[in-house]
N, C-alpha and C positions, 0 to 999 in steps of 0.2 A: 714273580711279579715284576723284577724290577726289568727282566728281560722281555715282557710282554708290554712294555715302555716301551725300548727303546726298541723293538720292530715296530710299534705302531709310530714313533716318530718316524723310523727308515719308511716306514710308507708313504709318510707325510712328504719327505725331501723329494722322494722319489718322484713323487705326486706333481710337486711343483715342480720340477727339474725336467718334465716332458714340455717339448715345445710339440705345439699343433697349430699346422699353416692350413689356410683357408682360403681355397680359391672359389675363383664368381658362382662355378657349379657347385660348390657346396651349402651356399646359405641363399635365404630369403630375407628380406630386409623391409620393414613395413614402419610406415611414418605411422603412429598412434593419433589420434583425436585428440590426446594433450600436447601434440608435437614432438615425441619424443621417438628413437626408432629400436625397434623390437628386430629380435634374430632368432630364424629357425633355419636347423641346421638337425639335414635329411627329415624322417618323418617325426621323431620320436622327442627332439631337444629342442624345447623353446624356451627361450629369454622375452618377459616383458618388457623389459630396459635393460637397455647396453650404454657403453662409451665408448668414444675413438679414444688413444692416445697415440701418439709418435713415439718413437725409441730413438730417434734423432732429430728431433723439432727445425735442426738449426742447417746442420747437411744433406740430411734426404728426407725431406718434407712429406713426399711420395712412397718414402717404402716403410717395411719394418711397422705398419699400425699394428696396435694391441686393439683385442673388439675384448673390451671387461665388462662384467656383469653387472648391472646396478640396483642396491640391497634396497628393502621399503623405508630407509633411513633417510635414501637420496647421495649413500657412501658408496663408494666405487669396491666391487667386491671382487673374485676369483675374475682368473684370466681366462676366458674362453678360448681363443686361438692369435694367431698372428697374418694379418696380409701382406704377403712380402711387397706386393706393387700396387696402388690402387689404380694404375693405369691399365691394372690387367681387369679390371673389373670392368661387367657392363655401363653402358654411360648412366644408364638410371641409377645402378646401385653407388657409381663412384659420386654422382652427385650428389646421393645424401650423405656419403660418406664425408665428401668434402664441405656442406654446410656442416656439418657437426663439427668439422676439425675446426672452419674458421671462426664458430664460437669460443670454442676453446680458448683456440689459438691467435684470437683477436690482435694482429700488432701490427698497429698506422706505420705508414713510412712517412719519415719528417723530410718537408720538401722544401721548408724555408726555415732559417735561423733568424727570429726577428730582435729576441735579445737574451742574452744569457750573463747573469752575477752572482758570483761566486761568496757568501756573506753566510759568517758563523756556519760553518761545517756545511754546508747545501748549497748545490749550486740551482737558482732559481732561470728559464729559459720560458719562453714565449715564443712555441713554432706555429708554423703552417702544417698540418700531415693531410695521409691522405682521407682523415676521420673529421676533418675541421680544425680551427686553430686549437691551440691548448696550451696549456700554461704547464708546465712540468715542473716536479720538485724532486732535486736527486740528493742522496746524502754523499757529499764529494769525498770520495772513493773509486779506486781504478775497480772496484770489482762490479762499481754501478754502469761503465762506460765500458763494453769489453769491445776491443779490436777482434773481429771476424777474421779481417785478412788487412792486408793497406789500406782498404777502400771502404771496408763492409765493419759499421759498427750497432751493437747493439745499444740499448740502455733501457736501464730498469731503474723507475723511479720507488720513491719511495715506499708507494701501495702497491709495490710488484706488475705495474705495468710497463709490458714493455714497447718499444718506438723502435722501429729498423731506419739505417740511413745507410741503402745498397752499394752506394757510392757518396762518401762523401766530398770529395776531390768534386764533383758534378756539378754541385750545391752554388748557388750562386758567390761571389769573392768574401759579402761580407758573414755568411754565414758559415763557410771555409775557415776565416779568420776568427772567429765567435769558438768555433767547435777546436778550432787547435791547443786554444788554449787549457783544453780537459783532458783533451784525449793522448 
């Protein structure tokens, strides 16, 4: 008994442990009536709802998507396959691919610093993005404010949204001045 455990776990590992990549000729991709997109893949395997995910949101925006299955819970379920490029995708299919990612993956670029104070643990800011102005509130922490590279910083406020700033050296002087002080 206890051996007919653990081969049905090795089946389990094994299970998950296969990658399956998926290019444009292999699936159909169909916007639903509720707005949602569905995948069929050859004749026999359809998914009512799927999700994109990135496996690197931050470096290659464009490669490595996960297409996951999603349960009648609205919880993200088994991983169907992987698209290594979505550049290699027809332009129809990569367009829905990429409204669904930029749901997801919703993150304003802040283009102006109009003010930012640092007061009891948070640092409270007032930018311009590319979403409209907004008021941000970080809990001040380098782990809120991460350095990309020199130039390229994230931030993630307190309700986990995040603000890209691709260059912040670009930024106008006093918003330069304003952000140095955090980062």
């Amino acid at each position: 008994m206890e051996e007919d455990k653990q081969e049905n776990k090795m089946e389990t590992i094994d299970d998950i442990a296969v990658l399956r990549f998926l290019e444009d000729k292999d699936i159909v991709l169909t916007k639903t009536k509720g707005g949602f997109l569905s995948l069929k893949i050859g004749e026999e395997e359809e998914y009512k709802r799927v999700a994109f995910q990135r496996a690197f949101p931050l470096s290659r925006p464009n490669e490595y998507i996960t297409i996951r299955e999603v349960n009648d819970k609205r919880e993200l379920g088994k991983e169907i396959g992987i698209i290594l490029n979505i550049n290699d995708m027809s332009p129809e299919k990569r367009k829905l691919i990429e409204e669904e990612l930029d749901l997801r993956y919703h993150t304003p670029v802040v283009l102006q610093v109009h003010s930012l104070k640092d007061e009891y643990g948070y640092i409270y800011m007032n930018v311009n993005t590319t979403a409209g102005k907004k008021s941000i509130t970080v809990p001040n922490s380098s782990s809120n404010f991460i350095r990309l590279s020199d130039i390229r910083v994230l931030i993630i406020d307190m309700d986990g949204n995040r603000f890209e700033i691709p260059d912040y050296k670009a930024l106008d002087s006093k918003s330069v001045r304003l952000l140095e002080t955090v980062i």
